[in-house]
C-alpha positions in Angstrom: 0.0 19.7 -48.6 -2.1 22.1 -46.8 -3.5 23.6 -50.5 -4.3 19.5 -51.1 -5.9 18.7 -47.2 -8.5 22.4 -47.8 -8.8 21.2 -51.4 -9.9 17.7 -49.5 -7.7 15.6 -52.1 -5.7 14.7 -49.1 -7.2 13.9 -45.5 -6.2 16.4 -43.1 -4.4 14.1 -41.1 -1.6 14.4 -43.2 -0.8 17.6 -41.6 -0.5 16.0 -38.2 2.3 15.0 -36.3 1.7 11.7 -35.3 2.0 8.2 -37.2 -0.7 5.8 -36.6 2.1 3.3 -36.0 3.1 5.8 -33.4 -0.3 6.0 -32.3 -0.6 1.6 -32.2 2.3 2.2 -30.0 1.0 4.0 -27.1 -1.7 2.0 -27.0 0.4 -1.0 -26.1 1.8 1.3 -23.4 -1.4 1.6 -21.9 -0.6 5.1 -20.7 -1.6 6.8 -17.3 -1.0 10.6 -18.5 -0.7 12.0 -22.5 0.3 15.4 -22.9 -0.9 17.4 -26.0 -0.5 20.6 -27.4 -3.9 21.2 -28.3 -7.8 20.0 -26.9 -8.6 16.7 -27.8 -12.3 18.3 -28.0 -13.2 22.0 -29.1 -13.0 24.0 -26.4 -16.4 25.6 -25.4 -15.6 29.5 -26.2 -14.7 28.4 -29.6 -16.8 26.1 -30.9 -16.4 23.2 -32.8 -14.0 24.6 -36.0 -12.8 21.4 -37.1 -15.1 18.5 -38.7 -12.1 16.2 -37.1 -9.8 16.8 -34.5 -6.7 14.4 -34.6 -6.1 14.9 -30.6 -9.5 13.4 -30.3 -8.6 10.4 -32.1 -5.4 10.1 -30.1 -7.0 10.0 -27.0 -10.0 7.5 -28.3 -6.8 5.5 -29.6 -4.3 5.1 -26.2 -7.2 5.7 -23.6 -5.2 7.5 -20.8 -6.4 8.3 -17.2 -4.9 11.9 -17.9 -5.1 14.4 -21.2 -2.9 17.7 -20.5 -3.3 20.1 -23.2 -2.6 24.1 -23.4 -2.9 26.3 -26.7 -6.3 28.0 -26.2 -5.0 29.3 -22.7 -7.9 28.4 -20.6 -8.1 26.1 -17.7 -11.1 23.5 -18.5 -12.0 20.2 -17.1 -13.7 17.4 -19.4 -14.4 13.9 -19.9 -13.2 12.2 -23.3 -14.1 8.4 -23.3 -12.2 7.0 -20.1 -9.6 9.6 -20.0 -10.0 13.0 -18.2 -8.6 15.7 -19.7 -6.8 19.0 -17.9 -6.8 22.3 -20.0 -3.9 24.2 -18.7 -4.0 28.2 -18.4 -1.4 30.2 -19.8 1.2 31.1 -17.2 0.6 34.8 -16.6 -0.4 37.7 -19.1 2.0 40.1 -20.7 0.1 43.3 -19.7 -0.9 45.1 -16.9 -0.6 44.7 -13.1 -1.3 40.9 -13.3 1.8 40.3 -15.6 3.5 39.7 -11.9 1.1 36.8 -11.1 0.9 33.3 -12.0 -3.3 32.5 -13.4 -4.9 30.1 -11.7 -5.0 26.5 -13.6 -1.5 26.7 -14.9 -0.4 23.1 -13.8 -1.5 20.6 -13.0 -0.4 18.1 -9.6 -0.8 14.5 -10.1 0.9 11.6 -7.5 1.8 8.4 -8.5 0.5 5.8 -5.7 2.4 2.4 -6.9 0.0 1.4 -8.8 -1.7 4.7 -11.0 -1.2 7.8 -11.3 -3.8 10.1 -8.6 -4.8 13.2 -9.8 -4.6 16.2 -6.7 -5.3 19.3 -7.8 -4.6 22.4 -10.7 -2.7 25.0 -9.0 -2.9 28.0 -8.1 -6.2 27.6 -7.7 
């Protein structure tokens, strides 16, 4: 499938792991907080490498308050759409002195007030 999706006889989403009727399904959830592996957008010290990025259409799709995502290892801050979206750090590096230490932007705090869920802060900071 991958030969088919760079060959573009297939569309790329095929490679995903989502369904759209997955996808229909959240939206009737109206969820507060999605969490994804990857950026819904391309993350500014890489550039856009995709023509399409499936998280981005997630996110468009269920319109959370709340987008976590990690696998570039950076902490970021966007908007997508209605939703804001949390990059998580990578916990701590395998090297050095600072292997010991936790980076900052590794989680983030939310609180749930009744109602919606309130964002408080990334930590460490």
């Amino acid at each position: 499938m991958v030969a088919l999706a760079r060959e573009k006889r297939i569309s790329i989403s095929r490679l995903t792991y989502y369904k759209e009727t997955e996808v229909a399904h959240m939206q009737a959830l109206s969820p507060h907080l999605l969490l994804l592996h990857d950026w819904p957008v391309a993350p500014p010290h890489i550039g856009q490498i995709y023509d399409r990025r499936p998280e981005g259409e997630i996110v468009a799709a269920a319109r959370p308050a709340f987008v976590c995502c990690g696998h570039h290892h950076t902490a970021a801050d966007s908007i997508v759409g209605p939703s804001r979206v949390l990059a998580l750090n990578i916990i701590s590096t395998k090297e050095g002195l600072s292997r010991h230490l936790i980076n900052p932007g590794w989680c983030a705090l939310f609180e749930w007030d009744g109602n919606r869920l309130q964002f408080l802060k990334t930590w460490p900071t």
